[in-house]
N, C-alpha and C positions, 0 to 999 in steps of 0.2 A: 038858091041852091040849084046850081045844075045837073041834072040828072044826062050821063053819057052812058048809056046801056046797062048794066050793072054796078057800074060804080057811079057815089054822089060826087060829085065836087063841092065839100064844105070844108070844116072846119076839122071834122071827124077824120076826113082824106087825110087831110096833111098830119092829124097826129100820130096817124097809123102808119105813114111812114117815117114820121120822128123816130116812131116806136121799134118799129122795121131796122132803121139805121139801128138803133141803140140795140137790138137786140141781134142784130147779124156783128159790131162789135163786142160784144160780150160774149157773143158766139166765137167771135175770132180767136179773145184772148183765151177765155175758159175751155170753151174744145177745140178749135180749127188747131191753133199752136201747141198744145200738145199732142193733137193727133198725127199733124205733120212732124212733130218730131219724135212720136211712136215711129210711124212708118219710115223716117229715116234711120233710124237708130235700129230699127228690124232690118230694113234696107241693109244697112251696114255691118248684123248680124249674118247675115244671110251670105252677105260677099264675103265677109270672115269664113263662114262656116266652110262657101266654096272655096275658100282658098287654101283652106287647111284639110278642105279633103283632096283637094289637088295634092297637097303635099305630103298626103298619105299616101294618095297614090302612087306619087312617084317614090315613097321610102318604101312602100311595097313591091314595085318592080323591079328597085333596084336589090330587096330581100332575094325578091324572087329570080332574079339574075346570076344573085351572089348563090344561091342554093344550088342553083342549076348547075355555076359553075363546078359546085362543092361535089355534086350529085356526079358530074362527069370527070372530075378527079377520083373518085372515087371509084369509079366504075373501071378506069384506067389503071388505077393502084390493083384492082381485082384483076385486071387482066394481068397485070404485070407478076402480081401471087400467085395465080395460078398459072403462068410462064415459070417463073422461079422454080413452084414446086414439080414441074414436068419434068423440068432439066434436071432436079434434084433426083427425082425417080428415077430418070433414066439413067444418070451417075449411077448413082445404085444398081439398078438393073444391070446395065455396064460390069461396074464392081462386083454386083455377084457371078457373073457368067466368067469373068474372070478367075476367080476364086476356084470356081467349079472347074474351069477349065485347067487351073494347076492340080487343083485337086485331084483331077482326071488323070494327068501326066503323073501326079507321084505314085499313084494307084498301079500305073502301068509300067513303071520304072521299075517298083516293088516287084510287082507280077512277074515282069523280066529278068529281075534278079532272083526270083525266086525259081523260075523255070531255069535258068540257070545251075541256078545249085542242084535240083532236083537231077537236070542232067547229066552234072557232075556225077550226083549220089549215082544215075543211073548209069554212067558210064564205069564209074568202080565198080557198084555189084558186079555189072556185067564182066569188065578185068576177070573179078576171084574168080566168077562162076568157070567162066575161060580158062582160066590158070588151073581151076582144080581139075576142070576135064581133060587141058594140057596131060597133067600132073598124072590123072586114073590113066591115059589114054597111055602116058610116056612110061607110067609103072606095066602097063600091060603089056608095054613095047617090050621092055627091057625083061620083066617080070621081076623085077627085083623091089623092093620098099627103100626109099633114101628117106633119112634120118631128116630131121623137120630144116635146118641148114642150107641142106644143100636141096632139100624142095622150094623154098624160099630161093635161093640165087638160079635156080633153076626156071622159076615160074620168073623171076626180073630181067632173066636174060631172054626168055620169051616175048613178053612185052616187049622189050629193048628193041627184038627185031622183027617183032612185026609192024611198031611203029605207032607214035602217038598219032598222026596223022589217021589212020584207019580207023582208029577208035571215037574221034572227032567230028568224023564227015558222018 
């Protein structure tokens, strides 16, 4: 038996690495090989997993693109409504100042027509009042009373020459 510092060299040696062999084999088959194909198979898990969240990510960006788009059509379409409805008020606006402003002119047409007539009225009165003081004045001239007739062609012949024009201006 040779004795080389802690290890013998006998017969014991060599069974102990028969032993070694046969048990780093049985090691192999029963754990190394299915460990190494846990770890690839998680391996394999793992690149799956990143490759599908890659591909989340990108159906995410591409969500988040599309929205964005969505987001600024959107905001466009509002610009565009509240465009529309400006122009729509302001038609309005427009149309009503319109409105008001014929409304204003019929107002004043009326009013015209009406100081018109009044003028009229007050141009007659004033005629009779004239014709009757003609009339008292023309009786007082003469001192005589004329019968209702000839006070009437009397008072028209009056007018007649003094003239629609005076009466007008």
């Amino acid at each position: 038996m040779l004795r080389a510092g802690l290890v013998q060299l006998d017969w014991t040696f060599v069974f102990q690495i028969i032993n070694t062999f046969i048990l780093y084999l049985i090691l192999k088959k029963l754990l190394f090989k299915p460990v190494t194909e846990f770890m690839a198979s998680r391996q394999e898990g793992i690149k799956k997993s990143l490759e599908e969240a890659a591909l989340k990510n990108k159906e995410a960006d591409e969500k988040k693109e599309e929205y964005l788009t969505k987001i600024r059509g959107a905001e466009e379409e509002g610009r565009q409504i509240i465009k529309d409805a400006s122009k729509r008020a302001e038609e309005r606006a427009n149309e009503i100042i319109k409105t008001a402003q014929k409304e204003a002119d019929e107002i004043k047409e009326r009013a015209r027509i009406e100081i018109e007539r009044e003028k009229e009225k007050a141009i007659n009165s004033l005629k009779d009042e004239i014709a009757s003081i003609a009339m008292l004045a023309a009786s007082k001239v003469i001192e005589k009373d004329l019968d209702e007739n000839s006070h009437k062609t009397l008072v028209k012949e009056f007018i007649d020459k003094v003239g629609e024009t005076r009466w007008q201006n």
